[in-house]
N, C-alpha and C positions, 0 to 999 in steps of 0.2 A: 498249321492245319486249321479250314475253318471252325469255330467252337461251336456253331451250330448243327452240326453235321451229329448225328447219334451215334454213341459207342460203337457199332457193328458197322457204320457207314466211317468211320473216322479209323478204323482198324481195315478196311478196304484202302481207304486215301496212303495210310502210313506203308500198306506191301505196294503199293503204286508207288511212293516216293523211294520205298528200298532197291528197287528194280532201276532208280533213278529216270523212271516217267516222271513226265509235269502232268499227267491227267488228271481231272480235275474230277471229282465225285459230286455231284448236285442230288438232295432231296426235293422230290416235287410234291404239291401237296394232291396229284391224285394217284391211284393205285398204280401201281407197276407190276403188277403181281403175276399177270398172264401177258405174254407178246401182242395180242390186241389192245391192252389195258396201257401197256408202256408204248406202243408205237403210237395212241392215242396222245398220249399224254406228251410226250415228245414232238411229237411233229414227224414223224419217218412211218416210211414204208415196214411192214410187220415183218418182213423179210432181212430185213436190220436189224430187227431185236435179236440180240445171241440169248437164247433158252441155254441156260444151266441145268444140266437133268442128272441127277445122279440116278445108276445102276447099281445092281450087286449084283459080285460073279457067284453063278448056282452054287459051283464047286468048292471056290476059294476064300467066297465070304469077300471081296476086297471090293472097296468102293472104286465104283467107274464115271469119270464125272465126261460126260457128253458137251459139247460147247455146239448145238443146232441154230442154223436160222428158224426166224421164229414161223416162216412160213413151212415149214418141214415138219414130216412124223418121221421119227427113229424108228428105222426098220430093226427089230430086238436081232431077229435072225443073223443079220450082218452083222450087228454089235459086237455078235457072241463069237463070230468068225473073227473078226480083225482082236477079239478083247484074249480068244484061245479058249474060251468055254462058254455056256450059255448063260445068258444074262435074265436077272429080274424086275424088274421095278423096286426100287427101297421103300421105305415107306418113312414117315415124318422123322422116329427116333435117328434111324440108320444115316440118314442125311444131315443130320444136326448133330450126330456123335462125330462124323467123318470128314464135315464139312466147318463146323463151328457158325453155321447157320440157319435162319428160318426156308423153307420151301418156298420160294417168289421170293426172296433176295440173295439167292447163293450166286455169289459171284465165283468168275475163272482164274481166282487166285486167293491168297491169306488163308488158305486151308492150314489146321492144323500138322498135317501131312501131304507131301507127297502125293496127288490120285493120276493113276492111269486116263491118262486124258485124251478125247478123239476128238479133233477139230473141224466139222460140219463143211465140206469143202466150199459150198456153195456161199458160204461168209466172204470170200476172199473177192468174191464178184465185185463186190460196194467198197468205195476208197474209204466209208466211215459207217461203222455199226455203234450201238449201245450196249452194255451188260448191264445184269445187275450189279449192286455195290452194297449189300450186307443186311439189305432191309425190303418187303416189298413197297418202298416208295422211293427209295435210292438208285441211280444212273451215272456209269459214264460214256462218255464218246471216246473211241478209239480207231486209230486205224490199222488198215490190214497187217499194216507190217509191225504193229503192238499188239495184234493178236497172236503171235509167234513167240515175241518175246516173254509175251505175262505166261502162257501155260507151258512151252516146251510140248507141247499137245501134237501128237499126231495124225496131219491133215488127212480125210479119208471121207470117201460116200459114205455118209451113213443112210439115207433112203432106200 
């Protein structure tokens, strides 16, 4: 694993190598933090950047992690239909207890647990999108068919 890569970026690199990916995690030195900030900094279309959005279900308290293109708003209403109850916005703690990360670098995997995952159908368009990777300056490249295999996430419209 590169040594330069930061703890939370090198804990991303190592659930990539356990899934037995070669994808590679890169930190860049501008922000990645919002899908404009990272499509900027990349070089891709904002539509390629996969938003990592965690939910909480109203009822059940359980983290819901969202895998959106970045040109898309998650429609809550639908969430809460395909999730089985109505969903919330988490806020900072909820997503760093649940996720074992910062807001703008929660990647779609190395979760401490397990999250009920909905996969942004319209990702599967592009032969190659980005995530975050455990930092907001950290990225990798993936494609469509290692978007299945990292979250076991269920493909679905969320707009």
């Amino acid at each position: 694993m590169p040594e330069e890569l930061s703890e939370s970026a090198q804990k991303v690199q190592h659930a990539l190598a356990a899934l037995g990916l070669s994808l590679q995690v890169v930190e860049l030195p501008a922000s990645t933090r919002t899908a404009q900030e990272a499509a900027q900094a990349i070089g891709c279309g904002v539509a390629q950047i996969i938003k990592s959005l965690i939910f909480k279900g109203s009822q059940s308290g359980r983290a819901i992690l969202v895998l959106a293109s970045g040109s898309n708003r998650v429609n809550e209403a639908r969430l809460g239909e395909l999730a089985g109850e109505p969903v919330e916005k988490a806020d900072a703690d909820f997503v760093r207890q649940h996720t074992g990360f910062v807001i703008g670098g929660v990647p779609p995997l190395g979760h401490p647990e397990p999250l009920l995952t909905f996969v942004d159908e319209d990702l599967l368009a592009y032969p190659e999108t980005w995530a975050a990777a455990g930092t907001p300056r950290a990225v990798f490249r993936l494609g469509r068919e290692d978007l299945g295999r990292i979250t076991q996430g269920t493909i679905a419209r969320i707009t």
